[in-house]
C-alpha positions in Angstrom: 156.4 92.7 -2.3 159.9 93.4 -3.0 161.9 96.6 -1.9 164.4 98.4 -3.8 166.3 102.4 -4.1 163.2 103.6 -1.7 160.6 102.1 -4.0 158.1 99.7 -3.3 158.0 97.4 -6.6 154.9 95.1 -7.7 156.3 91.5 -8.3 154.8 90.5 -11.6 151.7 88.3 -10.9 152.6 84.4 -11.5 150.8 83.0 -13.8 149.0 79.6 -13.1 150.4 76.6 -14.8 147.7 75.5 -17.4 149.1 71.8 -16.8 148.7 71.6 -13.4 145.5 72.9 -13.8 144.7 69.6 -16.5 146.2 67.7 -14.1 144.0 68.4 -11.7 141.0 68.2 -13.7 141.7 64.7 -15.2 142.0 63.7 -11.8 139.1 64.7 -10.6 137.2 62.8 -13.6 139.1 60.1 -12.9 138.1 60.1 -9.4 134.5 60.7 -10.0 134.6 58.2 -13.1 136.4 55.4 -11.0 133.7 55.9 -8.4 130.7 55.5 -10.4 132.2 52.2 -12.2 133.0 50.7 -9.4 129.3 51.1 -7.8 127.8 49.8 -10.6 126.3 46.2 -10.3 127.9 44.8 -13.4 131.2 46.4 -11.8 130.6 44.7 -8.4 129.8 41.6 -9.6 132.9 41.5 -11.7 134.8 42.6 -9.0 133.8 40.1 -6.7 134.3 37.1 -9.1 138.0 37.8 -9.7 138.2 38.0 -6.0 136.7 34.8 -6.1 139.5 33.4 -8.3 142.7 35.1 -6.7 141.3 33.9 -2.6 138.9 31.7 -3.2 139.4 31.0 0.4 135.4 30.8 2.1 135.0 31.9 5.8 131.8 29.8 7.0 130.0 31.2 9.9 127.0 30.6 11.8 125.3 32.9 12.0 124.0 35.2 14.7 120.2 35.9 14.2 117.3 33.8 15.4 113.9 32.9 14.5 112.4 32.7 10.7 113.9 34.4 7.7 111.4 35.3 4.7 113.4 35.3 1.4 111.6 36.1 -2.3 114.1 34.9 -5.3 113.1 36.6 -8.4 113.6 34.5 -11.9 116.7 36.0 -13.5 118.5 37.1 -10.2 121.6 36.9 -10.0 123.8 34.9 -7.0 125.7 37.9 -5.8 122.2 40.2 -5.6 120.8 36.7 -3.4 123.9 36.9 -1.6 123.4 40.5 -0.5 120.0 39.9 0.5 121.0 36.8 2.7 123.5 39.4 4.1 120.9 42.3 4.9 118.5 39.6 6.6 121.2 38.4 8.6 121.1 34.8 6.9 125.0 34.8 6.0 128.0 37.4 7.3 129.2 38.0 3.2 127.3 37.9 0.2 130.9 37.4 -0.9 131.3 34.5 0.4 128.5 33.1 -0.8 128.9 34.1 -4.2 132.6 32.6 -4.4 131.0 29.5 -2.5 127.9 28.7 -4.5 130.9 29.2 -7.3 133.2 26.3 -6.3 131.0 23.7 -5.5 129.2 25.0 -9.2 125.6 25.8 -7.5 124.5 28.5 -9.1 122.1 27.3 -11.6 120.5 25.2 -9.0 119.4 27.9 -6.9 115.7 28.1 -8.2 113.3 31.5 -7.6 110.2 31.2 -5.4 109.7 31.9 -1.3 111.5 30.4 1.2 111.3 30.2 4.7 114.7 29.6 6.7 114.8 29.0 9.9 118.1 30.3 11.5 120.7 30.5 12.5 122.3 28.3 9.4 125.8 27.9 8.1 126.5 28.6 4.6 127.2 25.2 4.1 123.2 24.5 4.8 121.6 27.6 3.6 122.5 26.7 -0.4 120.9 23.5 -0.3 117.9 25.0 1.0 117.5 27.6 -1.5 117.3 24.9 -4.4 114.3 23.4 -3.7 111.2 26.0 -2.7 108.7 23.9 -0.6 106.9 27.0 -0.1 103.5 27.0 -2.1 103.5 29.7 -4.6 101.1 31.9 -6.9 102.3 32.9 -10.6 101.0 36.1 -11.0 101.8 37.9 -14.4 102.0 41.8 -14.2 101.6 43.1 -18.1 103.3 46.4 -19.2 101.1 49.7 -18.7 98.6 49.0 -15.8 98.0 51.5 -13.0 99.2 50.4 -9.0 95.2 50.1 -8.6 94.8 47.3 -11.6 97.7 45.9 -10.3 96.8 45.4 -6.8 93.1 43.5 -8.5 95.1 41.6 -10.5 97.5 40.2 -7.5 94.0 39.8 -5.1 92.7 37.9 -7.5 95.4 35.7 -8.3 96.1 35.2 -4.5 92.1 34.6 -3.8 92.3 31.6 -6.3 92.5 28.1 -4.2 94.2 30.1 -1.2 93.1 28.9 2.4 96.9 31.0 3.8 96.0 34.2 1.9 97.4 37.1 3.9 97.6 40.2 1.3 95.2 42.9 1.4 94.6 45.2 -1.5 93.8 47.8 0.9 97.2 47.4 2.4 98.8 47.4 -0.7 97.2 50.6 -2.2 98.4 52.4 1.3 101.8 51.2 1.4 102.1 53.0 -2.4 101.4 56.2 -0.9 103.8 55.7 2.2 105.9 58.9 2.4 108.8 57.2 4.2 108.8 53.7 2.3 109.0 55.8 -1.1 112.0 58.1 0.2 113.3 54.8 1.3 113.8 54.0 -2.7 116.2 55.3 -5.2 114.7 58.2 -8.0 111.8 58.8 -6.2 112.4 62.6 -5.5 109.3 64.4 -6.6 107.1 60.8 -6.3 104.2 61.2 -4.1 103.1 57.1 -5.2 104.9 54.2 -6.4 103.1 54.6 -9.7 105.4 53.4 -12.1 108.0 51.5 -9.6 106.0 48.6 -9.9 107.7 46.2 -12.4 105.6 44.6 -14.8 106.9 40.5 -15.1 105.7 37.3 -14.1 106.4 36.6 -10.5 106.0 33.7 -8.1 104.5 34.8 -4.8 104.6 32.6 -1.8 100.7 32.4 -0.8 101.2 33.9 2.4 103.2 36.4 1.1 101.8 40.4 2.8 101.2 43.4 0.6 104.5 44.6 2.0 106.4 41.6 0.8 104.8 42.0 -2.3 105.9 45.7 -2.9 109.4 45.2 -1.6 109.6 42.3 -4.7 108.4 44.7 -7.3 110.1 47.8 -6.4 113.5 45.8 -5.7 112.7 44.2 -9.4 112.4 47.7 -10.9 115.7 48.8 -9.3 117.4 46.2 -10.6 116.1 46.1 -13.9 116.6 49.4 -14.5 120.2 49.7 -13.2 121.5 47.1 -15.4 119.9 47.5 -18.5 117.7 51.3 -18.2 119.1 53.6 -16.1 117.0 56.1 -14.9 119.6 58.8 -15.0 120.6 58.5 -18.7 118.5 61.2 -19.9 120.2 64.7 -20.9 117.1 66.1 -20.9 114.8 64.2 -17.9 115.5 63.7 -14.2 115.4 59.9 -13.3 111.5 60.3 -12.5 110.7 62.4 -15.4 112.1 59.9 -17.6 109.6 57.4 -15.7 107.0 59.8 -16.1 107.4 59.9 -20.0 107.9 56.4 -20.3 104.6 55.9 -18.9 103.2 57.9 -21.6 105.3 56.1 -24.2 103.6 52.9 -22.7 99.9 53.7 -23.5 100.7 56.0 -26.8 102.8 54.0 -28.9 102.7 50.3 -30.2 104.9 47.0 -29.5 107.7 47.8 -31.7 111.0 49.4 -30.2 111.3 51.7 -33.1 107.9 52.9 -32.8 108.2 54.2 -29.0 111.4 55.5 -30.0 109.8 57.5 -32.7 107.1 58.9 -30.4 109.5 59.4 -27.6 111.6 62.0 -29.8 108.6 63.8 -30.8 107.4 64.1 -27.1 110.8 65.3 -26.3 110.7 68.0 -29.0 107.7 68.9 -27.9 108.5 69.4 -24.5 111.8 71.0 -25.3 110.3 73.8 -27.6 107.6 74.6 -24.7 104.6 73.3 -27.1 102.1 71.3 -25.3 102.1 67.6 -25.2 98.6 67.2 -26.3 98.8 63.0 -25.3 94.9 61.4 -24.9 96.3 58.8 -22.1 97.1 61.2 -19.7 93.2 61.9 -19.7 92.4 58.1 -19.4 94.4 58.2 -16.6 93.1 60.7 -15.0 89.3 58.8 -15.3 90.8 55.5 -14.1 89.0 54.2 -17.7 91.6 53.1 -20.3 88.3 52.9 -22.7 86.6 55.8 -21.6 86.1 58.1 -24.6 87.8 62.1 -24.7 85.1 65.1 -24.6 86.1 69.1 -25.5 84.9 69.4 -21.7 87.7 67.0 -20.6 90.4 69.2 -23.3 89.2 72.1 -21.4 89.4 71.0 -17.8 92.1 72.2 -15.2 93.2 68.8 -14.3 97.2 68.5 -13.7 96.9 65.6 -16.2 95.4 67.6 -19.2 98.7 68.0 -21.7 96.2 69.9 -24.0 96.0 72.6 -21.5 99.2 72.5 -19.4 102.9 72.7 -20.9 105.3 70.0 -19.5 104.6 66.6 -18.4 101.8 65.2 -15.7 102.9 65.7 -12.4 103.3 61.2 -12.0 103.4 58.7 -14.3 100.0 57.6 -15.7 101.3 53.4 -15.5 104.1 51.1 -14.7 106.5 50.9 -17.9 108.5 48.2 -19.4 111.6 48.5 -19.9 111.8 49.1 -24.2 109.5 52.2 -22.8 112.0 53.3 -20.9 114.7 52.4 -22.9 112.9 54.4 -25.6 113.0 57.7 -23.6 116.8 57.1 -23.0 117.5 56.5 -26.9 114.5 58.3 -28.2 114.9 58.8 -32.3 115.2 62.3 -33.8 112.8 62.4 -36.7 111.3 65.9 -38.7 107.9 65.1 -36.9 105.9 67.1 -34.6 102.8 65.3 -34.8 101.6 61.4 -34.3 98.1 59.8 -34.4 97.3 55.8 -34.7 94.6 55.6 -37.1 91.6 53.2 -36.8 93.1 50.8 -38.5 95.7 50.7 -35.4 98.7 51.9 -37.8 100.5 55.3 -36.6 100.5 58.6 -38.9 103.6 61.1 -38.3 103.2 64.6 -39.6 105.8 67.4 -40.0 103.2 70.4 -39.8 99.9 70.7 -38.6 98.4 71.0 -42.0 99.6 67.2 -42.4 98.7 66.2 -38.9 95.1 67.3 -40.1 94.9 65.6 -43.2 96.4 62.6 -41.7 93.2 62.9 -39.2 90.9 63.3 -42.3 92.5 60.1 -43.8 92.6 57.9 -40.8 91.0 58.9 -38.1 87.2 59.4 -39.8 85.4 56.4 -40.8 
């Protein structure tokens, strides 16, 4: 306020720099953007390899824990994701250190996967040559792409019953720890999951024989994080949350074929679909749903009120119906726009797209009727 010849006078109103506020825009992106590159894996790793070059300096310590450490190398990890799990099991003090250590004296390809069993405490200097030779008897169990936690816990039982006089893993356990409330909060993008259906990677893995049902889920789930953080992350949809997009890609997994193109194909029609509020109308979800992959489709089973009938509930099934690959869920993060609504695979196992329903139902007279 401003006083003049009796008169109270309104200063005029500054005006807020526009440039100041860009300024302060661009650096909050760049603040936010800076964050999120540096916390990813690729990043990290990066990171810590030019660190490596500028003080390659290595502190070796002994360290502090006692007893027996348990450690499960995947095929494919990399040193500085070993390193951090050394670190969290309290086998080394930095999973820096030895990832610039296994560096200089050129050890990396050496380290092989399998199950060790390290007795502590250890230097750094002896922990590296023990992880390139696992003495500890191992299973090769493969995992294939679109089988529920229930066929997957089978398959691992059998695998682990064959010739196996130290077997320790219960199917029982296993199936219980995938419903554990507080080991699924404990992973990342499970908000909404009331199972681990569809965290459980689908590879070819090398148990120890003695390996636990927890040991077990720990190497799948942390498979699936890492997978998918460096080559499919969850939270690259526009349209899905992390666990919808897992969700679909399970669906993608048991309703389109082999080829890349193909889920992407049926990936952008189920995402149409969903976005314009039609119903999904997807068979798997109902196979699913009978624990019966074969099991054939009845009007009773179109007309039932089960949460996993798309021909009678908009929006997706309330878990995913399998455990995805990752060109699945690569597919629902690049899905390919098309002028299709409609898909069927005929019975000579080749897929039909149609535009309108008129065409969906001649492409069912054509190929779906012997």
């Amino acid at each position: 306020m401003a006083f003049y010849s009796g008169k109270i006078i309104k200063e005029p109103a500054r005006k807020k720099s526009p440039f100041l506020m860009i300024m302060l825009t661009l650096f909050v992106l760049i603040g936010v953007g800076g964050y999120l590159a540096y916390s990813h894996p690729l990043v990290q790793s990066r990171l810590t390899l030019y660190r490596c070059y500028w003080n390659p300096t290595v502190i070796s310590r002994m360290g502090t824990k006692q007893g027996i450490a348990m450690i499960t190398i995947t095929p494919g990890e990399d040193p500085l994701t070993i390193g951090k799990d050394l670190e969290k099991k309290g086998v080394i003090h930095s999973a820096t250190d030895f990832f610039c250590y296994i560096r200089k004296i050129e050890a990396g390809n050496k380290i092989q996967a399998g199950y060790y069993e390290i007795q502590l405490p250890v230097t750094l200097e002896q922990v590296v040559p023990l992880l390139q030779n696992s003495r500890i008897p191992t299973v090769r169990i493969t995992i294939p792409e679109g089988l529920r936690m229930d066929e997957i816990a089978e398959r691992i039982d059998t695998g682990m019953s064959k010739d196996n006089e130290v077997k320790k893993f219960s199917k029982t356990e296993f199936l219980g720890l995938t419903e554990d409330k507080e080991y699924i909060a404990s992973l990342p993008h499970t908000q909404g999951a009331k199972s681990l259906e569809g965290f459980l990677f689908p590879d070819t893995y090398e148990f120890a024989k003695n390996a636990t049902a927890k040991e077990i889920i720990d190497i799948l789930t942390s498979t699936f994080s890492r997978k998918t953080t460096t080559t499919a992350p969850l939270d690259g949809s526009k349209t899905f949350t992390p666990y919808q997009v897992l969700v679909m890609a399970s669906i993608i997994e048991k309703e389109a074929g082999k080829s890349f193109e193909e889920k992407q194909m049926v990936a952008g029609i189920l995402e149409k679909r969903y976005k314009n509020n039609w119903l999904l109308q997807v068979d798997a979800t109902f196979l699913y749903d009978k624990k019966d992959w074969k099991a054939p489709i009845t009007l009773q089973d179109k007309a039932s009120n089960s949460a996993f009938n798309t021909y009678k509930h908009l929006g997706l099934p309330p878990t995913p119906i399998c455990n995805p690959g990752l060109e699945s869920i690569r597919a629902v993060l690049e899905p390919k726009e098309s002028a299709y609504w409609f898909y069927l695979h005929g019975l000579d196992g080749n897929i039909r797209y149609g535009r309108t329903i008129e065409e969906h139902n001649r492409n069912i007279s054509l190929y779906l009727r012997p």
